[in-house]
C-alpha positions as CSV (number, residue, x, y, z in Angstrom):
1,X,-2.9,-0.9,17.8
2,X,-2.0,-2.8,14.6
3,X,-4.6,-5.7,14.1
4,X,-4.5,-8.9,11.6
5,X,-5.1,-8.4,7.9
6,X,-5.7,-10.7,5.3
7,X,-4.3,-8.0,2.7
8,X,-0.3,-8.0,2.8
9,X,-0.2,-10.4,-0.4
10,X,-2.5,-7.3,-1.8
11,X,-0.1,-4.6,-0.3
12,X,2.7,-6.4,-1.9
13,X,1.3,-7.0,-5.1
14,X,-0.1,-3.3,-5.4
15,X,2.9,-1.8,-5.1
16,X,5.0,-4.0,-7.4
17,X,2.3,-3.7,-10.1
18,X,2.8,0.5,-9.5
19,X,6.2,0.4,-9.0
20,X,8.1,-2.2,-10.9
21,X,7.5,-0.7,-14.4
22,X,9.5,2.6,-13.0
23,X,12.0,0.8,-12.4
24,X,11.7,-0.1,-8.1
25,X,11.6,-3.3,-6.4
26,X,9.7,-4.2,-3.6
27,X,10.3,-6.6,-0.7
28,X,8.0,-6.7,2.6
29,X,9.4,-7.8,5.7
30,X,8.5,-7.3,9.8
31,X,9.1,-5.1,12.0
32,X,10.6,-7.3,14.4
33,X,13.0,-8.8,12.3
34,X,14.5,-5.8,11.9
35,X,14.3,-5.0,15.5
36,X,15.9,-8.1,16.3
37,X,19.1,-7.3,14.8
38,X,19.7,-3.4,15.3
39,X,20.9,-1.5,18.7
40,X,18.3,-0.4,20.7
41,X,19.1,2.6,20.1
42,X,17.8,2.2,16.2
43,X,15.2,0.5,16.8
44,X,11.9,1.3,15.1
45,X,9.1,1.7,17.3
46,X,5.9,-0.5,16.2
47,X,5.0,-3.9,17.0
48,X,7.1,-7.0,15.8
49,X,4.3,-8.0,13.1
50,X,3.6,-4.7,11.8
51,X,4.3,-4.5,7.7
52,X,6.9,-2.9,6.5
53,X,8.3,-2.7,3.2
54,X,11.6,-1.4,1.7
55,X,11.9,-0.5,-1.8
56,X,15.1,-0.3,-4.5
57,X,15.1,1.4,-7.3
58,X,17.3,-0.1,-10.5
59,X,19.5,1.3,-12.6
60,X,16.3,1.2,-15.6
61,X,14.9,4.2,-13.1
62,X,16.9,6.6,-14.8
63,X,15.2,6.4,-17.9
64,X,12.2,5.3,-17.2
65,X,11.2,7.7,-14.2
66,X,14.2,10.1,-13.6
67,X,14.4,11.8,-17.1
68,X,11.1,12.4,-17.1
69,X,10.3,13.7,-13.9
70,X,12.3,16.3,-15.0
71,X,10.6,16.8,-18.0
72,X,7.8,17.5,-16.5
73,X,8.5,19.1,-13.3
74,X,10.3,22.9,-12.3
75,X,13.0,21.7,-10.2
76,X,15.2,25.0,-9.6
77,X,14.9,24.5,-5.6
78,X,15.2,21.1,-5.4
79,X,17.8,20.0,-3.1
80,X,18.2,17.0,-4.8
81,X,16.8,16.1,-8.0
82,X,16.9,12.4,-7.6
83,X,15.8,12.6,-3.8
84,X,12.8,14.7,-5.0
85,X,11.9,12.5,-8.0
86,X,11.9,9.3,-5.9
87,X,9.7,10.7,-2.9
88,X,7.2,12.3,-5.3
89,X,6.7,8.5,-7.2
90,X,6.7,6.8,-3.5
91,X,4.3,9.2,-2.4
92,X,1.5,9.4,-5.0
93,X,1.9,5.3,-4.9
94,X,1.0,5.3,-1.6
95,X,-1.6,8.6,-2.3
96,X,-3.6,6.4,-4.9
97,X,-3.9,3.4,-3.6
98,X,-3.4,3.4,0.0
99,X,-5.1,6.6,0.9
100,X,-7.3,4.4,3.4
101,X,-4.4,3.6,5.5
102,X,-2.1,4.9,7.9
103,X,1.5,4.3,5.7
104,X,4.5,6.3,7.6
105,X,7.3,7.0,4.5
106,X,10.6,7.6,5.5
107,X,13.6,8.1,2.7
108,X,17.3,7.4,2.8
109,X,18.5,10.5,3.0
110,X,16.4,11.3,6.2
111,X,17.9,11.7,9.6
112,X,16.1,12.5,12.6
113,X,17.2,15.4,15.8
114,X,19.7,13.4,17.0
115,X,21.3,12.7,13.2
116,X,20.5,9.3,13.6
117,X,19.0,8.2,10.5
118,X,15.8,7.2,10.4
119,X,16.2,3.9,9.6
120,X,19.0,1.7,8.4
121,X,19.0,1.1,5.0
122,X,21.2,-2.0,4.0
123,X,20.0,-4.0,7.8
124,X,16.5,-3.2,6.3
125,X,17.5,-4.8,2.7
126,X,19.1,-7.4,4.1
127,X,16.2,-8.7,6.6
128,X,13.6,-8.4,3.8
129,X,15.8,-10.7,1.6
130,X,16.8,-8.3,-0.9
131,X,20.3,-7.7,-0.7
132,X,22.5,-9.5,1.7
133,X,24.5,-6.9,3.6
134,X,28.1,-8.3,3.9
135,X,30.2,-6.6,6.8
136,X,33.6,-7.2,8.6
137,X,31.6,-10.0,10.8
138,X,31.7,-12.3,7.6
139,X,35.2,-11.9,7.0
140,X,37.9,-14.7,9.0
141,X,40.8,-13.4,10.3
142,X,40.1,-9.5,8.4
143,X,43.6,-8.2,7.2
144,X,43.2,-4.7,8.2
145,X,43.7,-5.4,11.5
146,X,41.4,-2.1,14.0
147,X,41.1,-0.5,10.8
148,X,37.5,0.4,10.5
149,X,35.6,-1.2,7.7
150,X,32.0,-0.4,6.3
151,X,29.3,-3.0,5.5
152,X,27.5,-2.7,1.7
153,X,25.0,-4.7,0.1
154,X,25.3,-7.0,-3.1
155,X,22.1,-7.7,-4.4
156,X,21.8,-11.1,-6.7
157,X,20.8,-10.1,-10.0
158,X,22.0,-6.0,-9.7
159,X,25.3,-6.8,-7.8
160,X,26.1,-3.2,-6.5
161,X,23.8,-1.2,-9.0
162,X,20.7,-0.4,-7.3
163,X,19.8,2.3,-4.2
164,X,18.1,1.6,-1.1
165,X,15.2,4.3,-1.4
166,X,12.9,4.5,1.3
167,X,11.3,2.2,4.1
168,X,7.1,2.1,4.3
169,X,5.5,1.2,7.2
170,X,1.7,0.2,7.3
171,X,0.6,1.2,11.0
172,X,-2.1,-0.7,11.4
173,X,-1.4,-3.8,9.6
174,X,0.3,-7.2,11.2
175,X,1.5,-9.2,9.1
176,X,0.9,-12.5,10.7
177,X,2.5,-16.4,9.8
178,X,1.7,-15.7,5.9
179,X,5.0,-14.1,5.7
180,X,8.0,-15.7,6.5
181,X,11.5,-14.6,6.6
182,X,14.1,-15.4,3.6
183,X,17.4,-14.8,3.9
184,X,19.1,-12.9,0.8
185,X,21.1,-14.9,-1.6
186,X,24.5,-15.5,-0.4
187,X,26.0,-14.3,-3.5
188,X,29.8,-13.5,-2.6
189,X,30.5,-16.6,-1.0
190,X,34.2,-17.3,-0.6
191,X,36.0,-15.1,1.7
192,X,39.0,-13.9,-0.6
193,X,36.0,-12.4,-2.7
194,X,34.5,-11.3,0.7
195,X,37.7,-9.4,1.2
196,X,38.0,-8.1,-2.3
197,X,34.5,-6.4,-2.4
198,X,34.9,-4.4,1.5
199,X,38.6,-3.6,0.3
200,X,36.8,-2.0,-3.3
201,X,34.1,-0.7,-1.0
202,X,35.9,1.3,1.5
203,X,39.4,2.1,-0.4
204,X,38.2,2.3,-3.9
205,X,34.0,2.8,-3.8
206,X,34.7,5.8,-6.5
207,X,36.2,3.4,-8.7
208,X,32.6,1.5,-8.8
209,X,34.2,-1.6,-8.6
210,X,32.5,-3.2,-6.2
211,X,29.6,-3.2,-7.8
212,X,30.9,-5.3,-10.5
213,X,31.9,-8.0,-7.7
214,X,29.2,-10.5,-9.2
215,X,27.8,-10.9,-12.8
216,X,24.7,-8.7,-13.3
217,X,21.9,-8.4,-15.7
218,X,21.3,-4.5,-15.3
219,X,24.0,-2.3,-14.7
220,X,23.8,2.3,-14.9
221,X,23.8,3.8,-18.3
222,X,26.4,5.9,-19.9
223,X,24.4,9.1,-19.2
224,X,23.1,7.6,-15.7
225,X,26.9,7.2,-15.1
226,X,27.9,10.6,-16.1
227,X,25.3,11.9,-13.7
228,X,26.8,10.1,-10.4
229,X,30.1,10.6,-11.2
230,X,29.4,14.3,-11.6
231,X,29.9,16.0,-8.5
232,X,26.5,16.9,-6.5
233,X,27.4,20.8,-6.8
234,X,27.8,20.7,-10.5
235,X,25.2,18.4,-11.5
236,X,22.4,21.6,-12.1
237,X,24.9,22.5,-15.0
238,X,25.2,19.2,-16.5
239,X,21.4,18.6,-16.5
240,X,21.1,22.2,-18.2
241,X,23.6,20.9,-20.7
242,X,21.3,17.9,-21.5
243,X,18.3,20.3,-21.5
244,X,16.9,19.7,-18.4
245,X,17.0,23.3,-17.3
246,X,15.6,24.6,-13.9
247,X,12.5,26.3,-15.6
248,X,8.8,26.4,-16.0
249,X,7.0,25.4,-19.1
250,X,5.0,27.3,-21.5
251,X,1.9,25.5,-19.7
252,X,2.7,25.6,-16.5
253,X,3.5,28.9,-16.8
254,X,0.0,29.7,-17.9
255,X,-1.4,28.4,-15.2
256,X,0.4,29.7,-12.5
257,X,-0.5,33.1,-14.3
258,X,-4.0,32.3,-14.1
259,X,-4.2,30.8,-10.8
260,X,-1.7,32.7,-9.0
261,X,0.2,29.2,-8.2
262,X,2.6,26.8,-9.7
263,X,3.2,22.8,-8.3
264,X,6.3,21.4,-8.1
265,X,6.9,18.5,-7.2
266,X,31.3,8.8,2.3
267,X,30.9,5.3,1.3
268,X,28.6,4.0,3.7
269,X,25.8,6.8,3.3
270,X,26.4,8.1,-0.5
271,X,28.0,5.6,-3.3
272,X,24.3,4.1,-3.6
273,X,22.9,7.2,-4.5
C-alpha cells in the first residue's frame, strides 16, 4: 500500500537535476489522472495518488547522451541503439538515487502479452502537462469524413521534436494535494491549424512537417536527422560510417580477457522515435 510522502518535490527535483543536462525532461503527474481518461482496458493498476512520472528526451540528447553512449559501450546486439541507450540512463538514474524505493520503469517501445502497450505514451504526456495530445475530438466538423485519423503531441517550446521515453512509477509513494494537475499549453489553437498538423501527421509524418507546426527553440541536428531518416535496418552501417562500429575497445577488451566477462549496456507508434 502506497502511503503519504513529503518527498515528490525531492523526486522531481532529483531526477531533473540527473536528467535535464542529458538532454530529458521530466513531468510528474498521478496515477489517477491518467486512469480517468484511458479505457479500462489500459488502465494502470496502482492507486489514484500514486507518483508517476513520464520523461522526454530533446533533440540536444543526441549529442549530449546518444553519441556517447556509443562511444563507450559494445553495442553489436543491441536491438535498438537508441532504445538501449535511453533505458541504460533511465535506469542507473533511478539505480543511484532511488535504490531505496520500489520505482517500476516501463519504456515506449514495451508491449505487454496481449500487445497492448504498456502504457500510453502521448495520454501520459498530455495529463502530466507536457505536451498536449491533439486528436480527431478537437477537430469541428473533421473533413475526412470515417477516415481514421491518429492523435500526436505538440509540445510548447519543442513543437514535434522530442520522444516520449518511458513512464516511472514510485509504488509506494502518494502524491497527495501538493501536486495539482496543469493542463498542457494549448499551443495549436485554431482549428484550420488543428487540421493542418493531423493531415501532416497521418498523410505526410515522413515529411516531418508536423513537427514544424509551431515555432520552436530546439529542433534535431543534421546528423541526428540523418540517423531517423535512415531506415532502422540500415542504420548499423551508417553508425559504422561515422565510426561508431559494433566493437569492443582496447580496454574493455582487456578486461573481459582478464575476467572472463564483458558489460554492455506507423505514425502513431514510430515518427517520435
Amino acid at each position: 500500500m502506497a502511503t503519504p510522502c513529503d518527498n515528490v518535490e525531492n523526486i522531481g527535483r532529483t531526477l531533473r537535476e540527473s536528467l535535464y543536462s542529458l538532454g530529458f525532461e521530466v513531468y510528474p503527474f498521478k496515477i489517477g489522472w491518467y486512469n480517468e481518461v484511458v479505457s479500462q482496458a489500459h488502465h494502470l493498476k496502482y492507486s489514484a495518488e500514486t507518483l508517476a512520472v513520464v520523461i522526454l528526451s530533446t533533440p540536444s540528447m543526441f549529442e549530449k547522451t546518444f553519441l556517447p553512449f556509443l562511444q563507450r559501450r559494445c553495442w553489436e546486439n543491441i536491438r535498438d541503439p537508441i532504445d538501449e541507450c535511453v533505458a541504460h540512463t533511465i535506469s542507473s538514474c533511478v539505480s543511484e538515487h532511488f535504490s531505496e524505493q520500489r520505482v517500476d520503469i516501463s519504456y515506449d517501445y514495451e508491449m505487454l502479452p496481449s500487445r497492448k502497450p504498456k502504457f500510453l505514451a502521448q495520454t501520459a504526456a498530455h495529463v502530466a502537462g507536457a505536451a498536449r495530445y491533439y486528436r480527431l475530438s478537437d477537430i469541428k466538423d473533421p473533413p475526412w469524413g470515417s477516415k481514421k485519423m491518429f492523435g500526436v503531441c505538440i509540445h510548447p517550446q519543442l513543437g514535434g521534436w522530442f520522444a516520449i521515453r518511458a513512464l516511472l512509477v514510485w509504488t509506494g509513494v502518494e502524491a497527495g494535494e501538493e501536486l495539482q494537475q496543469v493542463a498542457p499549453p494549448d499551443c495549436v489553437g485554431s482549428q484550420e491549424a488543428r487540421i493542418n498538423l493531423l493531415e501532416s501527421f497521418n498523410l505526410r509524418w515522413q515529411d516531418w512537417t508536423y513537427r514544424d507546426i509551431i515555432p520552436t527553440k530546439e529542433s534535431y541536428s543534421p546528423r541526428q536527422r540523418e540517423y531517423f531518416l535512415t531506415p532502422p535496418a540500415q542504420r548499423a552501417a551508417l553508425l559504422k560510417k561515422w565510426g561508431f562500429g559494433p566493437r569492443v575497445d582496447a580496454d574493455m577488451q582487456k578486461l573481459t580477457n582478464k575476467q572472463g566477462y564483458y558489460m554492455t549496456e506507423d505514425p502513431a507508434g514510430s515518427v517520435h522515435k
